[in-house]
C-alpha positions as CSV (number, residue, x, y, z in Angstrom):
1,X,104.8,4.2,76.7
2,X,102.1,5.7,75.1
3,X,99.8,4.8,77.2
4,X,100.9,6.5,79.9
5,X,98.8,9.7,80.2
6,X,101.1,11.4,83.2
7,X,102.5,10.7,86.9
8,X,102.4,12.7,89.6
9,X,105.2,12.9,92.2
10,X,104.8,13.7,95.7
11,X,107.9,14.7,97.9
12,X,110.2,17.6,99.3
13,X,111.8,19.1,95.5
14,X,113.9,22.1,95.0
15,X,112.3,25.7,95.3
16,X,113.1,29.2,94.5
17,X,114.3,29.7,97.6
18,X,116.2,26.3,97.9
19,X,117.5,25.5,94.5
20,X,119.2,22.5,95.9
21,X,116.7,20.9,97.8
22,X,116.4,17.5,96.8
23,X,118.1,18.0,93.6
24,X,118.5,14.6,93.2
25,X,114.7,13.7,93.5
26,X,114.5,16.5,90.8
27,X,117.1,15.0,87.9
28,X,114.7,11.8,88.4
29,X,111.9,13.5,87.4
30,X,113.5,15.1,84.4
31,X,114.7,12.0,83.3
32,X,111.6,10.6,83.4
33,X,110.0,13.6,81.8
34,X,112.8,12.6,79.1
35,X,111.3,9.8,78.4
36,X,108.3,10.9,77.5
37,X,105.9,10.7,80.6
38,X,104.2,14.0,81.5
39,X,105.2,14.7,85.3
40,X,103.2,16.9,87.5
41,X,104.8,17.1,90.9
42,X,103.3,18.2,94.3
43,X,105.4,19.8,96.7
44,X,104.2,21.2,100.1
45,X,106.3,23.8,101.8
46,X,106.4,24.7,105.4
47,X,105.4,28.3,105.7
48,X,106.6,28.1,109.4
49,X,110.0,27.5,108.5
50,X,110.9,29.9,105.4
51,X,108.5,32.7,107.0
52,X,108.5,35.5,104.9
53,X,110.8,34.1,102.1
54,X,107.9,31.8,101.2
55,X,106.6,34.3,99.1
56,X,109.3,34.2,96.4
57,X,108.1,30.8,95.8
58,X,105.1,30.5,93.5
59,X,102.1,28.3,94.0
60,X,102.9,26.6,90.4
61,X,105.2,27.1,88.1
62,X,106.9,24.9,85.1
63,X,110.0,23.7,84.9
64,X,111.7,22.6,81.7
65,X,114.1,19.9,81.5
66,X,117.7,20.0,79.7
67,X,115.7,18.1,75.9
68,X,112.7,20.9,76.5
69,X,110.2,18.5,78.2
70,X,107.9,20.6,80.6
71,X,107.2,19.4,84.3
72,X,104.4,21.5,86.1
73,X,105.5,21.8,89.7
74,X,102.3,22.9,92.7
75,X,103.8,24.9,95.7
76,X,101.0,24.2,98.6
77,X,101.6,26.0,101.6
78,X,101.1,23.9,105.1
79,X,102.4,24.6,108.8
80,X,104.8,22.6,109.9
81,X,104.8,21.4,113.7
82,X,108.7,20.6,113.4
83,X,110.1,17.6,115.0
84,X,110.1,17.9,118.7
85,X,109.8,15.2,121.2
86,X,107.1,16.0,124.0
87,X,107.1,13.0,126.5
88,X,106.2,10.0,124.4
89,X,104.7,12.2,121.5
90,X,106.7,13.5,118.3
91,X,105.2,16.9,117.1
92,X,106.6,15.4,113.8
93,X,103.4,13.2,113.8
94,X,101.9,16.7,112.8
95,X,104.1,17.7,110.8
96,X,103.9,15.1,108.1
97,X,99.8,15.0,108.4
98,X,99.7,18.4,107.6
99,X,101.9,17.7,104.7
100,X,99.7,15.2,103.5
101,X,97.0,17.3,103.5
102,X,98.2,20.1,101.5
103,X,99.4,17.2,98.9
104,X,95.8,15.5,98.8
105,X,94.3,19.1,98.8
106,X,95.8,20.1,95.1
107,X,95.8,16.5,94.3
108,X,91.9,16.8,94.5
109,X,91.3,19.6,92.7
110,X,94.0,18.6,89.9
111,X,91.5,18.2,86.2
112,X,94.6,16.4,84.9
113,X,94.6,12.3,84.5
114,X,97.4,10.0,86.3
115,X,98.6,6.8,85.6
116,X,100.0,6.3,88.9
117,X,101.7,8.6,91.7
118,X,105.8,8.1,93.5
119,X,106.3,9.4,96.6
120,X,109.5,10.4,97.4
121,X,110.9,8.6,100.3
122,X,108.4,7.4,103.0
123,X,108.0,10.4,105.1
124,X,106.9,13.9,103.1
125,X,106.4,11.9,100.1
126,X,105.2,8.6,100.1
127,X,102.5,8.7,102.9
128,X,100.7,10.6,100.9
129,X,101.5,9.3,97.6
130,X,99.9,6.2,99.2
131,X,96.7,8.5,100.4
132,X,96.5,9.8,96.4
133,X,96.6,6.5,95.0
134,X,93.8,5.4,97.1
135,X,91.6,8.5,96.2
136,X,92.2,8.9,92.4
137,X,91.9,5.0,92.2
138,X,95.6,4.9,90.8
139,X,98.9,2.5,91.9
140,X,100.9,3.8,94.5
141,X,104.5,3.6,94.8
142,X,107.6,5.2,96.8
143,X,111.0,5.3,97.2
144,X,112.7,4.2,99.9
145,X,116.0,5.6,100.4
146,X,116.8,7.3,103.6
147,X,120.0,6.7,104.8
148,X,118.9,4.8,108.3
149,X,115.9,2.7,108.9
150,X,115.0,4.4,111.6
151,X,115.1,7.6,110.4
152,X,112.8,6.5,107.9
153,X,109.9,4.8,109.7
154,X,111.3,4.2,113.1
155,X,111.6,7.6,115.0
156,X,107.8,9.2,114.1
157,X,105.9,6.1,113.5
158,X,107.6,3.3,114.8
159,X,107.3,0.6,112.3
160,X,104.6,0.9,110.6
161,X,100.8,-0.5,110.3
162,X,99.8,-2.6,107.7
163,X,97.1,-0.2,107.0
164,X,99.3,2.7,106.5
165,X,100.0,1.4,103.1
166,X,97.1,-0.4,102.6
167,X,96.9,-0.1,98.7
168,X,100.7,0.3,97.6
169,X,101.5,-0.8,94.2
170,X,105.1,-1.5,94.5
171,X,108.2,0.1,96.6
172,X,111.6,1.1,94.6
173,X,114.9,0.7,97.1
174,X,118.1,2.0,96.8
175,X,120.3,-0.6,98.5
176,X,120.1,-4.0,99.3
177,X,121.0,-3.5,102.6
178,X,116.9,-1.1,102.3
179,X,115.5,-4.0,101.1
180,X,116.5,-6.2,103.5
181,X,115.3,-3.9,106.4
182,X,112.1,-3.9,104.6
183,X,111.4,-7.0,103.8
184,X,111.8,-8.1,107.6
185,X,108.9,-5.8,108.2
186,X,107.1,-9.0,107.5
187,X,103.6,-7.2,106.2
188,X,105.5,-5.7,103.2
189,X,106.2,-8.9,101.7
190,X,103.3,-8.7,99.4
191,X,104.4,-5.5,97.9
192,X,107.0,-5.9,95.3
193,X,110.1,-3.9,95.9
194,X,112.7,-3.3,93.2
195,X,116.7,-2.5,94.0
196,X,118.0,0.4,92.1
197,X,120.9,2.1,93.6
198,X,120.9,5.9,93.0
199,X,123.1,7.6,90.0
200,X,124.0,10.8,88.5
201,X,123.9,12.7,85.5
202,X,126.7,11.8,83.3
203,X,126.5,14.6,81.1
204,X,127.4,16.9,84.4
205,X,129.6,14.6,86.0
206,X,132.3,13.2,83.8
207,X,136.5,13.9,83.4
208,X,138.0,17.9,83.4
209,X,141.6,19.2,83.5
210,X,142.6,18.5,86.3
211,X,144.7,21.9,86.1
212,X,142.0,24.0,84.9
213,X,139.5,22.9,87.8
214,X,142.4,23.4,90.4
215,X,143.2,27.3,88.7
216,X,139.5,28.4,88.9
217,X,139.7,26.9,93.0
218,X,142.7,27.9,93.7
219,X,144.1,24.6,94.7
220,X,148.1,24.4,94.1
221,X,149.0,21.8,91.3
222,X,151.8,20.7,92.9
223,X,149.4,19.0,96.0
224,X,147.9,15.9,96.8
225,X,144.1,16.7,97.6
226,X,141.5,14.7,99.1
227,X,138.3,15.6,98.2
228,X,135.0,15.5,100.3
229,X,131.3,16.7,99.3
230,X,128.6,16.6,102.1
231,X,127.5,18.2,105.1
232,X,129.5,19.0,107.8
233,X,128.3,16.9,110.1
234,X,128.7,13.5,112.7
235,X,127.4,11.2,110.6
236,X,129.2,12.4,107.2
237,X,132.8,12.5,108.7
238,X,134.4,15.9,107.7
239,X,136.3,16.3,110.5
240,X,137.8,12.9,111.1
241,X,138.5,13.2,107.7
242,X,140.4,16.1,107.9
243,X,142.2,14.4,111.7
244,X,143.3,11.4,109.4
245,X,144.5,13.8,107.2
246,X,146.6,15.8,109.3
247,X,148.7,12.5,110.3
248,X,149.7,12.8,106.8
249,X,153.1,14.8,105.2
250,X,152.3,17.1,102.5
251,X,148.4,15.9,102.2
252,X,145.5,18.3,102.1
253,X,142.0,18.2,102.0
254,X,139.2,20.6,99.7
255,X,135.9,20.5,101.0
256,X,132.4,21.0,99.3
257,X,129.2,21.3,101.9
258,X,127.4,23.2,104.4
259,X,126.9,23.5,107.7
260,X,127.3,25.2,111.2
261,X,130.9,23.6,112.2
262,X,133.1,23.9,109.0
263,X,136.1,22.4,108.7
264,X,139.4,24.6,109.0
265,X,143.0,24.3,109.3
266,X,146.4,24.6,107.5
267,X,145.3,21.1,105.5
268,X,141.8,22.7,104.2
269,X,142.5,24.4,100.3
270,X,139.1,24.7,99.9
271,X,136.2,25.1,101.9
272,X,132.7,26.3,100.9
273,X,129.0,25.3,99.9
274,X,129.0,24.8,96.2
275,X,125.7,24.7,93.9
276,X,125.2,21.6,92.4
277,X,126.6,22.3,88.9
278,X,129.5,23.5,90.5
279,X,130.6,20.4,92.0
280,X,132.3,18.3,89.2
281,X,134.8,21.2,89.3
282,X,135.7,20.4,92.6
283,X,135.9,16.5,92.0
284,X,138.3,16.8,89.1
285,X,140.4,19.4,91.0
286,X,141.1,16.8,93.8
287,X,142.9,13.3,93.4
288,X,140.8,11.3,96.0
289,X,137.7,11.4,97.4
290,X,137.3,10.1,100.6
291,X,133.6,10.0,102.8
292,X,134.1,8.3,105.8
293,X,130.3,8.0,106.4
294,X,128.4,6.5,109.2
295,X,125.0,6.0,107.4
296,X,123.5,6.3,103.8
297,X,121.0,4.9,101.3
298,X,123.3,5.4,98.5
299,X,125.0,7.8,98.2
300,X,124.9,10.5,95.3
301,X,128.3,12.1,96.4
302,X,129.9,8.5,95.6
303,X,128.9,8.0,92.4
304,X,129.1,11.7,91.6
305,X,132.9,11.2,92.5
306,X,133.3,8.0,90.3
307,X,131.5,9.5,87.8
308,X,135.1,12.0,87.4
309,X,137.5,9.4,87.8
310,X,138.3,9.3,91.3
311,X,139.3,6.1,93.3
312,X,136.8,6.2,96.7
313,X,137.7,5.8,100.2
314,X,134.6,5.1,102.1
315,X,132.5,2.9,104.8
316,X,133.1,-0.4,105.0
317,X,129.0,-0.9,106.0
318,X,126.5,-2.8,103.7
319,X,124.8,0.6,102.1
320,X,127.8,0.7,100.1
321,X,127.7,-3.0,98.8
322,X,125.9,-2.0,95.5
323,X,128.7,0.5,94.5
324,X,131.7,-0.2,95.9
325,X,134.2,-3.0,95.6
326,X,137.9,-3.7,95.8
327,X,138.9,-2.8,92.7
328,X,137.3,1.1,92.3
329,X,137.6,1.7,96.4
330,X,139.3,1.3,99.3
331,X,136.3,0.7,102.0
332,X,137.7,1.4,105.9
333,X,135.5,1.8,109.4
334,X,134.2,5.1,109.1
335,X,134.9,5.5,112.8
336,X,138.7,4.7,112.4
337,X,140.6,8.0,111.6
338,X,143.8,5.2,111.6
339,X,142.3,2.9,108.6
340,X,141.5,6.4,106.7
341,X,144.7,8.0,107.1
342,X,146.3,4.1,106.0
343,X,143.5,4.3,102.6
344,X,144.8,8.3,101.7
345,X,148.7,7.1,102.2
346,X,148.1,3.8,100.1
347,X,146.2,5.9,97.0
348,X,149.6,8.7,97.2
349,X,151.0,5.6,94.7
350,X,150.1,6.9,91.8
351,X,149.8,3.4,89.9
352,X,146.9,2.4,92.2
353,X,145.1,5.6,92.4
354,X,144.8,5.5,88.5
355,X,143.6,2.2,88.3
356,X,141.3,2.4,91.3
357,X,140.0,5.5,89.8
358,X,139.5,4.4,86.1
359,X,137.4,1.2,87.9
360,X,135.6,3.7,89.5
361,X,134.4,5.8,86.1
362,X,133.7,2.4,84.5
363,X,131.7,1.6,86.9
364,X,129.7,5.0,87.4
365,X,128.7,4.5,83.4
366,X,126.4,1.6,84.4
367,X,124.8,4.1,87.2
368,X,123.6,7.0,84.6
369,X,120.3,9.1,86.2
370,X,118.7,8.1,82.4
371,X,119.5,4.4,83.1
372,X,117.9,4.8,86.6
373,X,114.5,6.5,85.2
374,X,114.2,3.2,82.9
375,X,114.4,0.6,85.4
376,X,112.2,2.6,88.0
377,X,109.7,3.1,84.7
378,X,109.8,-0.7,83.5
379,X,109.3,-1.9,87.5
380,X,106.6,0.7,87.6
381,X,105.2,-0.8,84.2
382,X,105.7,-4.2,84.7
383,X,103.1,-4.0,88.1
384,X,100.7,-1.8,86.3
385,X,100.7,-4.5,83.4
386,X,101.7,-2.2,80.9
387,X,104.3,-3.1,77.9
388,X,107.1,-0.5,77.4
């Protein structure tokens, strides 16, 4: 460990004027930061798209992590192109070059000396982490975690050339179902690629009162609540949740998330975006939590949940695999508002929602953000030849 001088992290991370963006990217860092590594993190943001806010966010600043550590975070500017598809060109193309630019740029000029740079995700992230490891003569590596393959490397690049990431050290996946899709790229054989699901941060998410949460919600004690945390959108479920839901006597739902179309109705308690910290207030108000979700990487929400106690009600598709099992969920096709309504009736038995919901804690105690940093670290240490 010592001989790790500092890494440098390239990807999309929380702002002053979006404290929540990419939160989760952030609690990795700080962890990592915990454990003694000095992190520097590059993170370009689009000046076309917060426009005049953009000046409330400075072009470096350092954040400090819960044990005191510093991380020193660079703010370049770049103009994003968006993501707009012009005959058989996507303006996104543009987009991420641009981004990759304004990485390499501080990157560059940067006196400090890396061990080796992480790129968030493929896209906005690990492109140019890639690009930085080349020029400063470092290893590479990046995470991929996107929710869909395609999303990831499919819809802007296609699958991608060899020589895209000519020079990658090592890739860190979140699923096995990731690392299958990878490794039938067929040219990314070569690269090592570790699974490690995501996690959360234990000391955040754990048990509450149930009644004290409830009071400062104003949920009703006396109700069965389903609880959901995640946009509301398609893909995430909210409103076939809430359908399901609605099939069901005495049975309401609080929701946690943002978006255009929110969920509403005589079942909805609760309703409303919630900062980060505030969530676990939410999850130990509620006495399920039920995502009926069409496509993750892993997801954060899920183990967030667990992490309070709650029995899951969730896809039934392979990105859940690493998380979920019989005992500590009740896994149904997300498309099915029948086989979610059948999952919310079965956990109103008291009996099995305890059980299914003390499996789940158990289980989220194996999946702590520290225990995450130290398997990415040792992975990252173990290819760079370096004893921990």
């Amino acid at each position: 460990m010592d001989d790790i001088k500092g890494a440098l992290f390239v990807g999309m991370y929380p702002n002053e004027v979006n404290k929540y963006r990419n939160v989760f990217f952030q609690n990795l860092i700080f962890a990592i930061a915990d454990k003694g590594v000095k992190c520097t993190v590059i993170s370009p943001v689009p000046v076309t798209k917060y426009r005049r806010k953009v000046k409330e966010i400075p072009q470096k600043t350092i954040h400090k992590t819960s044990k005191g550590n510093d991380v020193t975070v660079y703010y370049p500017r770049y103009i994003s192109a968006s993501s707009k598809q012009i005959g058989k060109f996507n303006t996104e193309v543009l987009s991420e070059r641009f981004f990759e630019c304004a990485a390499i740029k501080v990157a560059k000029n940067l006196k400090s000396s890396f061990d080796f740079v992480y790129g968030h995700f493929v896209l906005y992230g690990g492109l140019a982490a890639i690009k930085i490891g080349n020029m400063l003569n470092i290893p590479s590596f990046f995470a991929y975690g996107e929710c869909d393959f395609k999303t990831e490397v499919g819809n802007t690049y296609g699958i991608p050339k060899a020589k895209e990431i000519a020079g990658l050290t090592g890739i860190i996946s979140v699923s096995k179902k990731n690392t299958r899709e990878l490794e039938k790229l067929g040219f990314v054989n070569n690269i090592p690629i570790i699974t490690v699901p995501n996690s959360t941060d234990l000391s955040l998410f754990y048990k509450m009162n149930k009644v004290d949460c409830r009071k400062k919600l104003g949920i009703p004690n006396d109700k069965y609540v389903i609880g959901f945390v995640g946009g509301f959108i398609e893909r995430k479920g909210d409103k076939r949740l809430l359908e399901a839901v609605s099939q069901i006597d005495d049975t309401y739902v609080a929701f946690a998330g943002r978006g255009e179309d929110k969920p509403s109705g005589e079942r909805v308690v609760f309703c409303d975006a919630m900062e980060h910290e505030q969530v676990p207030i939410l999850l130990n108000a509620v006495d399920v939590f039920a995502l009926p979700t069409l496509a993750e990487g892993s997801c954060n929400a899920i183990v967030e949940a667990m992490a309070c106690g709650l029995p899951i009600v969730s896809s039934n598709l392979p990105f859940n695999d690493d998380i979920l099992e019989d005992k500590n969920s009740i896994r149904i096709n997300p498309m099915s508002v029948d086989e979610i309504r059948d999952a919310v009736i079965r956990l109103k038995d008291s009996d099995i929602r305890d059980k299914m919901g003390n499996n789940a804690w158990y289980t989220a105690q194996g999946l702590s953000i520290e225990g995450r940093a130290e398997k990415i670290l040792k992975f990252i240490y173990e290819q760079m030849r370096i004893d921990l």
